[in-house]
N, C-alpha and C positions, 0 to 999 in steps of 0.2 A: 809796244802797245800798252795803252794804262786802262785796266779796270776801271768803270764809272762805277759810283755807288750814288743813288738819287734820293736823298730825300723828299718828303712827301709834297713839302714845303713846298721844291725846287718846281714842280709839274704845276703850281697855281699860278697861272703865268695869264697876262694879257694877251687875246687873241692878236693884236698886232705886232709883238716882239716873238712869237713861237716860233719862224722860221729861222731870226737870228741865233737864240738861243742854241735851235736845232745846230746849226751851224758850227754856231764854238764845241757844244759837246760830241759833235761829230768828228772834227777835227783834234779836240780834246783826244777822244778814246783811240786813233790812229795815230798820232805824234803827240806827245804832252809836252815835245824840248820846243815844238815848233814857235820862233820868237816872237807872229803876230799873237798868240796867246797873251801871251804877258802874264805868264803865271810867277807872282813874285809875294815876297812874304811880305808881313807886315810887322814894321819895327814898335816894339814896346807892346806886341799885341798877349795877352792873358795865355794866348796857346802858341808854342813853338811851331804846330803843325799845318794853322792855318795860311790861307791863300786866296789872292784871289787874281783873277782871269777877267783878259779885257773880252768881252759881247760886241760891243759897238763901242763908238765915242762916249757916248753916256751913260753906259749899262755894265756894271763889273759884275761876277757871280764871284759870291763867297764860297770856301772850298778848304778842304785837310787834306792836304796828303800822308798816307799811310803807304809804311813799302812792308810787304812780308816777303820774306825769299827773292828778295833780290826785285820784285816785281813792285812797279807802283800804283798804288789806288788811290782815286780821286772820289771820297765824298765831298757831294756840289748840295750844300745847304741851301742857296736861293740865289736871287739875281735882284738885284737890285741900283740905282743911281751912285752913280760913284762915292760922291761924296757917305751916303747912308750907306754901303757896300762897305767901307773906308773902315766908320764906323763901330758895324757890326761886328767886321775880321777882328776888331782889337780887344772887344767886350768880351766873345763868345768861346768858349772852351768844350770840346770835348771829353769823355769820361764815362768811365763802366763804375754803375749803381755797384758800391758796395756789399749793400744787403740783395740784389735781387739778380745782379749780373747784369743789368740791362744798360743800352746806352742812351748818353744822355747830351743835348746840345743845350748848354745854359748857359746864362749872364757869369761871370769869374766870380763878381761874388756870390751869386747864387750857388754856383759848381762847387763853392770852395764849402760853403753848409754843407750841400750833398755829399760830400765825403767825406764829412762827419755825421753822416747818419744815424751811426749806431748807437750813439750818444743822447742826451736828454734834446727835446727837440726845440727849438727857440717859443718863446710865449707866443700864442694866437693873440689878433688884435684883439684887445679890449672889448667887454659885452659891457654894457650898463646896468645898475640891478634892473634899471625901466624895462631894457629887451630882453633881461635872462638868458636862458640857455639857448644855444644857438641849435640849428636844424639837426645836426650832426649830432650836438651834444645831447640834446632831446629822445634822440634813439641810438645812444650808447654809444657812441662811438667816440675815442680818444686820440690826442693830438696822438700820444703815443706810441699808439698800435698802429694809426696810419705811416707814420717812420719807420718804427722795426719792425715791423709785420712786413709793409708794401713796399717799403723803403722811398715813399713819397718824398722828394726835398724837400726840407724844413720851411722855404717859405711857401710854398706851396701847403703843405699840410696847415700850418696856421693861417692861411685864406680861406680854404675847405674849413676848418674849422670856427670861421668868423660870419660865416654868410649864414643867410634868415633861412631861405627859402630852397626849394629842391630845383628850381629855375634857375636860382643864385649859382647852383653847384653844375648845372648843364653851360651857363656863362664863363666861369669858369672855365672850363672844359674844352671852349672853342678859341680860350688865349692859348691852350697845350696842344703839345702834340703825341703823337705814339700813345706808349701804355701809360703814361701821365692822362693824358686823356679819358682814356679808358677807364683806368682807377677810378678818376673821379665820376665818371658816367656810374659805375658800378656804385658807387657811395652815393649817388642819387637814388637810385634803385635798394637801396636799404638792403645791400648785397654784405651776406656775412664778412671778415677780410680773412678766413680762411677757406671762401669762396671764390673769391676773386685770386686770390692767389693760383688754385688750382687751375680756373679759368684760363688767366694770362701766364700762366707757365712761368709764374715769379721765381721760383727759386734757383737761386744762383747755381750754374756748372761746375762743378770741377773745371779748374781750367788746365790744357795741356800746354800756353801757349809759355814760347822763350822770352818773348820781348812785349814792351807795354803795347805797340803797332798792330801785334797777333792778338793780343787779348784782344783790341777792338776790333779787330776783324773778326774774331770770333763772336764775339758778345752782337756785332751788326746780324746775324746770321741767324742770331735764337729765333720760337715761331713768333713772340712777340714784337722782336725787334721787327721783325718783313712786315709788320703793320706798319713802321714809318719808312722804312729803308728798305730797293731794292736795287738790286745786283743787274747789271744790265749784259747781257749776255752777247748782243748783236745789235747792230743799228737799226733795223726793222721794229723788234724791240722798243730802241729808244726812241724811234719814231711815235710807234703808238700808245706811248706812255706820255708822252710832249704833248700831241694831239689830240690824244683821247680829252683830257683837262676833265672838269668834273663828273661827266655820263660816262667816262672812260677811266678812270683811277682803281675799280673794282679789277681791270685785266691782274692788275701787281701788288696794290696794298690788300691782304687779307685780314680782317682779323682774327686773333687765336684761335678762337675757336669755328670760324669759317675754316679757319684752312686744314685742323683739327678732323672735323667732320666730312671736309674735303679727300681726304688721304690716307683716314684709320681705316681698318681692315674688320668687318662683320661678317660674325657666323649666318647670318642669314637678313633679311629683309631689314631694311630700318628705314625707320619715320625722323624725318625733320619738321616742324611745323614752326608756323613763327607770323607772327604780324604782316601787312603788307609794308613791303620796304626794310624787310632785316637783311634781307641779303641771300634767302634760299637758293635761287635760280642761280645766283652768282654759286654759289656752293656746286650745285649740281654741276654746271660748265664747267667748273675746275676737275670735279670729279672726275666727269667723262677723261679730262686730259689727262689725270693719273692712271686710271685705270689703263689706258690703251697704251699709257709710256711703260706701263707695268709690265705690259702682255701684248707685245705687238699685233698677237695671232687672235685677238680675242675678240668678241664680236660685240661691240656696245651698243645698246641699241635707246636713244633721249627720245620721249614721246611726251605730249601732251593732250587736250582735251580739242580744240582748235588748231588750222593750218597757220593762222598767223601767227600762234605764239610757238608751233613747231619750227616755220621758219625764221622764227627772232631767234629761239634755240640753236641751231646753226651758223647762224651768221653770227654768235656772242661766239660759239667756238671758234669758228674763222677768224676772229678778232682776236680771241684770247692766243692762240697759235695756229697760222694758215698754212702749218707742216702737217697740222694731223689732217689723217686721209679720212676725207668724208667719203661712204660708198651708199650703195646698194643694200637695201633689204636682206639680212643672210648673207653679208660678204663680211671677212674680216676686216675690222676697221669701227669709224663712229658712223653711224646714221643717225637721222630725226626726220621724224614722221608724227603727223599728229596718229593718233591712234587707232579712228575709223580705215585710215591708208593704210597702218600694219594690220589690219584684220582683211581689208580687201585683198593685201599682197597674199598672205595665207590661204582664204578661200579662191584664187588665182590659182597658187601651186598643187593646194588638194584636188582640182579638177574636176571631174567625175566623180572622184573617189569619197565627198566631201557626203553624198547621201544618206549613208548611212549615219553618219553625225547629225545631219539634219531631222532623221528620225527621232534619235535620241532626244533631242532638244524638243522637237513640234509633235512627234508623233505618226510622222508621213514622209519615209524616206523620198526624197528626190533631190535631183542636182541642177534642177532653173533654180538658181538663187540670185542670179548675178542680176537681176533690177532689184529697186529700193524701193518699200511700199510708199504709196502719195499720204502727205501730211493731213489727207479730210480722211485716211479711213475710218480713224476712229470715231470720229464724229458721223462719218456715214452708218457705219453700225450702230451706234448708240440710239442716236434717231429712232431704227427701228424697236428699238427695245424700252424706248420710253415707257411706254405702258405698265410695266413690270418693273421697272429701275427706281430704288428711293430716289427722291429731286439731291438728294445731296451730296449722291457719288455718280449720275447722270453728266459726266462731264470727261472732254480729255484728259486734265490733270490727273483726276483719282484711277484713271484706268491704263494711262501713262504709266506712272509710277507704280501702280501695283502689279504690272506685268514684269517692269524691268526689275524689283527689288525683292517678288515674290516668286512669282509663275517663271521666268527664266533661268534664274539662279538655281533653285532647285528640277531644273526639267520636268514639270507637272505637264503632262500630255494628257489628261482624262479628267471627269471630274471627280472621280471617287478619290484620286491623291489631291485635288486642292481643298476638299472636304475635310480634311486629316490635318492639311501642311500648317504650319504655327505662323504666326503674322507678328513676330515682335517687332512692337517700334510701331507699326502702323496706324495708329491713333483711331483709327473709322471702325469700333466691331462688327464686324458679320456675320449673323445668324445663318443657319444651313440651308433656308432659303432664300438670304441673301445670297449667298456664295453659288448658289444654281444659279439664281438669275447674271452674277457677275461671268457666269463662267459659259453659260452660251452667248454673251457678247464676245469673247475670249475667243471661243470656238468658230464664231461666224468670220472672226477678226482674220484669222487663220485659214477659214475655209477660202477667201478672197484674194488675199493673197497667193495662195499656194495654186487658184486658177489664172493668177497672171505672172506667176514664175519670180516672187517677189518675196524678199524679207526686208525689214526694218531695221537702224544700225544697232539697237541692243539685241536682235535675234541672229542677226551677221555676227557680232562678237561672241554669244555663247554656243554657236555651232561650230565658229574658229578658235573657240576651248575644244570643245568637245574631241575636235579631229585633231588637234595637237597632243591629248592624252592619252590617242593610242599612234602617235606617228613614234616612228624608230629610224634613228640614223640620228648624224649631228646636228647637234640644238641649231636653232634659227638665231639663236641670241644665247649671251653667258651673263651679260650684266643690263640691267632696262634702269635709267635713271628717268623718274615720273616728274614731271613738274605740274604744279593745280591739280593733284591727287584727288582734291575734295571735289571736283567738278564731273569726276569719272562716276559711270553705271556702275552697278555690279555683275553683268555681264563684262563687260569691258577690264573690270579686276581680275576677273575670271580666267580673261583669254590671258591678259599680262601675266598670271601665276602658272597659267600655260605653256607659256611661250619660251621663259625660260627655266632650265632643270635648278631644283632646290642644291642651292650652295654656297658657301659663302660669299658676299655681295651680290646674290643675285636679284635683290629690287631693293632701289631706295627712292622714297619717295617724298617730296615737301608738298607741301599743304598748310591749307589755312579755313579752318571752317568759317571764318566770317566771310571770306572771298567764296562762298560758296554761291554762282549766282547761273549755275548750269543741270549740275546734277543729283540726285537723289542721293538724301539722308542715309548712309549707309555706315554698317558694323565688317572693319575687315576679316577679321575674324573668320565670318559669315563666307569669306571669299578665300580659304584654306590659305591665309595670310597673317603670319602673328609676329607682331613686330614688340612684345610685352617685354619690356629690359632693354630694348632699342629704340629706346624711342627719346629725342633731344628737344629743344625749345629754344630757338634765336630771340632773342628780348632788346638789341639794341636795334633800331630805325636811323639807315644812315639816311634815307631819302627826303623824307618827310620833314620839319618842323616841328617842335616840343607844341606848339599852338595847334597845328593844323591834325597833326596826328591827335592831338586831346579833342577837338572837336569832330572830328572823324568816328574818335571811341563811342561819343556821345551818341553816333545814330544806331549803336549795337547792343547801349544800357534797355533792359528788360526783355531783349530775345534770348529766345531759348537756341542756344547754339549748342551742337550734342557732338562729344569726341570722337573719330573712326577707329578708333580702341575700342572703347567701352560708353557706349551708348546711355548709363548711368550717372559719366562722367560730364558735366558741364565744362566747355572751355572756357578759360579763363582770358577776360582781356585786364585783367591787372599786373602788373610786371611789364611793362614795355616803358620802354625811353628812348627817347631821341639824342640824337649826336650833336644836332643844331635848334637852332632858337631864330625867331623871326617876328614878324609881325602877326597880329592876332587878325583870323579870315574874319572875312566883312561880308554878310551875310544884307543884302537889300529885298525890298518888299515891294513887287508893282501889279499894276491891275492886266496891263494892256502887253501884248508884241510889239507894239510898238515901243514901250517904256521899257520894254524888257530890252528890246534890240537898242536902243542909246546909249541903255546903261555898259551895257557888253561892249559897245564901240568907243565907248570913253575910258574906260579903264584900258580897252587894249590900246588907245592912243597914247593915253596916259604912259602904260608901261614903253611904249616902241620911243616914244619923246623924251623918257627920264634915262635911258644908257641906249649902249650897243646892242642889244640882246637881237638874237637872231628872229626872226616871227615866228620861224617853227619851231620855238620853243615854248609860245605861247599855244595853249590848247581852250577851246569850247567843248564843254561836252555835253549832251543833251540825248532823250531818254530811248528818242528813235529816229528812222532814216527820214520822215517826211521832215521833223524839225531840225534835221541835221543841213538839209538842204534847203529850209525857210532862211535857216540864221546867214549859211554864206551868202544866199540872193540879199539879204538887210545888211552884211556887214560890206559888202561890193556899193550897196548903195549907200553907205556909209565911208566910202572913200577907205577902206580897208580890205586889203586885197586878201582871201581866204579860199579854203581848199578843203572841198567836204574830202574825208577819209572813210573808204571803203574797206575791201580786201587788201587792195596794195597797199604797198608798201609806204609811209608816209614820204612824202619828197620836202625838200628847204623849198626856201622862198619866201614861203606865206602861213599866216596865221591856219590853223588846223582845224579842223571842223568835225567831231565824231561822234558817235553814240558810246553813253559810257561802257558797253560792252566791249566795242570794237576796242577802248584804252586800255584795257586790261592787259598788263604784263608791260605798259607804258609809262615814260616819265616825261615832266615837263616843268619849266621851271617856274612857269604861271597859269593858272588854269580858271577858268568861268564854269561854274554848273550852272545850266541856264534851262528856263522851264521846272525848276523843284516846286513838287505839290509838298502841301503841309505835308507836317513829319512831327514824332515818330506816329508810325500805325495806319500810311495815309491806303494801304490797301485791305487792310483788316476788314472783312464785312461789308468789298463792295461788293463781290459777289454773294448775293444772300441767301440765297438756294445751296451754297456748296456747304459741306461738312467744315467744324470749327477746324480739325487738325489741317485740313488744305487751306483755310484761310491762313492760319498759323504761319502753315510752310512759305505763301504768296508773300505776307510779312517780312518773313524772314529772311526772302529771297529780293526783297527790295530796298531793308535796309541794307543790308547785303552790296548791293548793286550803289546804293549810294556811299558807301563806307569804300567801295574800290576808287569813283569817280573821285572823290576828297584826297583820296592816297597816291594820285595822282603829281601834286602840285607836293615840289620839292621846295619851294620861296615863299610864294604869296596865292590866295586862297581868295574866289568870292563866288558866293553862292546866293544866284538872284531868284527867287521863291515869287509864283503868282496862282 
């Protein structure tokens, strides 16, 4: 049997040739003498090692053979038409970077600079006095240091060094591959280059190997090199690396510092946080698989905010390896559960016994907790307390939110402690008889409940704290990997800090306060959670577009978005880049449903008429369920076959139809926002009666919500405004 080794290259493949392909490297990796292959060298070619392999009549993959100990390996660089196949085999050479250890597949004369790197670097093309100094040059950076520093190839570093613009240097970027790539993504990002070194794990190993074949098998192995090159272990494997194609390349390419963050070892909680589309979620999924190959006996437990995106979380481990055992709640193994369902399963097990906890929390032991209170209580008590209620926190929101970030967190059961307790962060002051008046709606809120045997899911999670911090015996959980952190109560922090015992890796969590479009503005801290020293920042966007991601950032300029560290702290949307480049979204203006629905049916025409692209790959998204179901009934009558998306699961076939909410933790390779009212601020002060900081938050929570919908579309971007 021969080792595959696949480049990244080799996985971009036409959906009509994947099954042959599959074919030859199946049969490849099981016999390599076998004579339909036709793996044969090629005469006068630059590398003694390369090969290539018949696919079909028309279709050869180019390929090296490497043998180490006797065993032989096949890295399979691409597949392409014979004659271009022919070609390629003859130009391209393999070869480990001098200065940085990495491998490298380049043109012969290109390979043949690179291994003069260490050397003065060849001249950048020419600048004019007209254009002056180039992008690069402008903010410091020398042909120089990108050679010996990164050990970028010479002609490469003097491209980098001759282009205008930081767009210039992302174009670039998408001719390269592996940490060529990267580099240059990193020098877009005005990333130090002893920055980026640490990053991509540039410097070169000690190496132990005997033969030039071993050093490349070692050097394919480094973490940067598994950004272009991976190791195929099984045919299953190479199934789902073949088929997955681009929603599916995250199973195997990481990059450094994904896989980094994936795999290192924390003395306690750490935060990942990052743009939408850097790759979190893929991080976490990896994680869960380390952890559990770590510790077969240990109990991992992936939650989120939503059942839909708990079970995307599942079915991504399933994909990533369908050998780890998914269980049960408290069994050894991986679970995912959104996080309402680990608190139900918890107040399930406590039973009875869960009373006394409820005391602690509300103030009135008892064990009816098992209904949910109805969505109008609060409004039904309010009502009565108008009289007495300023007009400006007279509302669900304000008394929403200050139950779950004030009065639960700290278990205030009387009013003489919410008299006392401190409000940081809350923007609304309270005078002492405001806080009476807020706190016999509080008390009435509670009295009602507790006569129909009923709590609410942020008073269900901080009574399923409560009784987890006095239960005894073995933990329910050893490791909880959080995905959309930012969308969590603080109750619901609470129970998670609960749930498992403080030790090393026992919470990590990703997030992103601009995705915040569910839960309350919260300080961890506040939640006996401190992740200060632990705490990392993803900056590349492989999903997105440099275009679509830049106008995305655009609905986020002038909000106040606040750290779950330190609430002092402003997050930052400066620093992100994209890995690809596209066309700039196209952004139209119409009066009518009608104009709006033509427009939507012509561009999705458009796209199903200009390739193969599957239809559900195409998405609508739109702001809630009534327009979710106007648009399919207009685009059916529009001779385009579409499928509004609920809770399920989305299925092929047809064009997709959702509210931007329900997309969230979704990709798509084209997408329509349809229905956008003006922007930015179009909610600011409709409600006029409410206090400015809840106007604020409603703000914030809807550029928010349109900054997800944007982040959506992986290609092309149109966003029709009436």
């Amino acid at each position: 049997m021969a080792t595959i080794i696949l480049n990244q290259l080799a996985t971009k493949l036409d959906g009509s040739i994947k099954a042959q392909v599959m074919g030859f490297l199946e049969k490849l990796g099981a016999d390599h003498t076998l004579p339909g292959l036709h793996i044969e060298p090629i005469q006068q070619s630059a590398d003694h090692r390369v090969r290539t392999g018949r696919v079909n009549q028309d279709l050869r993959a180019v390929l090296f053979e490497l043998n180490s100990g006797g065993e032989p390996h096949y890295l399979v660089h691409g597949v392409w038409p014979h004659d271009e196949a022919i070609a390629k085999a003859r130009s391209i050479k393999l070869t480990v970077n001098p200065i940085n250890g990495q491998p490298m597949i380049r043109q012969a004369a290109r390979a043949s600079n690179a291994a003069a790197a260490a050397g003065p670097p060849a001249a950048p093309a020419a600048q004019s006095a007209a254009t002056g100094p180039s992008w690069l040059e402008r903010r410091g950076f020398h042909a120089n240091g990108l050679v010996a520093q990164l050990g970028l190839p010479q002609d490469v570093a003097a491209r980098a060094m001759a282009v205008a613009t930081e767009d210039g240097l992302v174009t670039l970027a998408e001719l390269e591959e592996g940490w060529i790539a990267d580099v240059l993504l990193d020098l877009a990002a005005e990333t130090p280059l002893s920055e980026i070194v640490a990053k991509l794990e540039l410097n070169a190993p000690a190496s132990q190997a005997e033969t030039e074949d071993d050093r490349l098998i070692e050097a394919l192995q480094t973490t940067a090199a598994k950004a272009q090159f991976a190791f195929i272990d099984h045919q299953d494997e190479l199934r789902r690396v073949i088929e997955g194609g681009d929603f599916g390349r995250w199973r195997v390419f990481l990059h450094p510092e994904q896989r980094r963050y994936a795999t290192q070892s924390y003395s306690g909680p750490f935060r990942l946080t990052g743009a939408a589309g850097t790759g979190k979620t893929v991080v976490l999924v990896h994680r869960a698989k380390t952890l559990i190959n770590r510790d077969p006996s240990a109990r991992v437990v992936m939650t989120t905010f939503t059942r839909n995106l708990s079970d995307a979380l599942r079915e991504s481990l399933a994909d990533l390896d369908h050998t780890i055992p998914l269980v049960k709640f408290g069994e050894p193994g991986v679970c995912a559960f959104g996080v309402d369902a680990l608190v139900a399963a918890v107040l399930k097990l406590a039973g009875t016994g869960i009373a006394e906890a409820v005391g602690t929390v509300l103030g009135h032991p008892r064990a009816d907790i098992q209904a949910r209170t109805n969505k109008k209580a609060w409004s039904d008590v309010i009502d009565v307390a108008l009289a007495i209620l300023p007009p400006e926190i007279a509302n669900d929101a304000f008394f929403q939110s200050e139950y779950a970030t004030v009065v639960l967190p700290r278990r205030i059961t009387n009013l003489d402690q919410y008299l006392l307790v401190r409000r940081p962060g809350r923007g609304i002051g309270l005078n002492r008889d405001k806080r009476k008046a807020v706190w016999d709606v509080m008390a009435s809120y509670r009295a009602q409940a507790r006569v129909l045997g009923a709590v609410d899911f942020p008073e269900a999670a901080a009574i399923a704290a409560a009784w987890l911090e006095t239960r005894d015996g073995e933990p329910l959980a050893n490791h909880i990997l959080i995905d959309e952190g930012q969308d969590l109560s603080a109750p619901q922090w609470q129970f998670l800090r609960a749930l498992a015992p403080e030790a090393a890796n026992d919470l990590f969590t990703a997030e992103d306060a601009h995705q915040r479009i569910y839960g309350q503005r919260i300080i961890l801290g506040h939640c006996n959670i401190r992740t200060v020293g632990r705490s990392r920042r993803l900056t590349l966007n492989y999903r997105t577009t440099a275009q679509n991601l830049r106008a995305a950032m655009k609905t986020l300029e002038g909000g106040d978005y606040r750290d779950m560290e330190n609430d002092d702290e402003p997050v930052e949307i400066a620093g992100y880049r994209s890995a690809r480049t596209g066309p700039e979204p196209v952004v139209i203006t119409v009066s009518t449903r009608d104009e709006e629905s033509n427009e939507t049916a012509q561009r999705i025409q458009g796209w199903l008429a200009a390739d193969s692209s599957a239809p559900e790959t195409i998405a609508v998204l739109v702001h809630d369920q009534r327009s979710r179901d106007r648009m399919v009934e207009d685009l059916a009558a529009r001779d385009i076959p579409a499928r509004g998306v609920d809770r399920e699961k989305p299925k092929p076939g047809k064009v997709l139809v959702m509210t931007m909410h329900r997309a969230k933790g979704l990709e798509f390779s084209r997408v329509v926002i349809a229905g956008h009212g003006a922007w930015p601020g179009c909610f600011k002060g409709l409600i006029k009666d409410w206090d400015s900081s809840l106007q604020d938050e409603a703000d914030l929570r809807e550029r928010s919500l349109v900054y997800v919908a944007m982040t959506r579309a992986r290609d092309e971007l149109v966003v029709i405004s009436r």
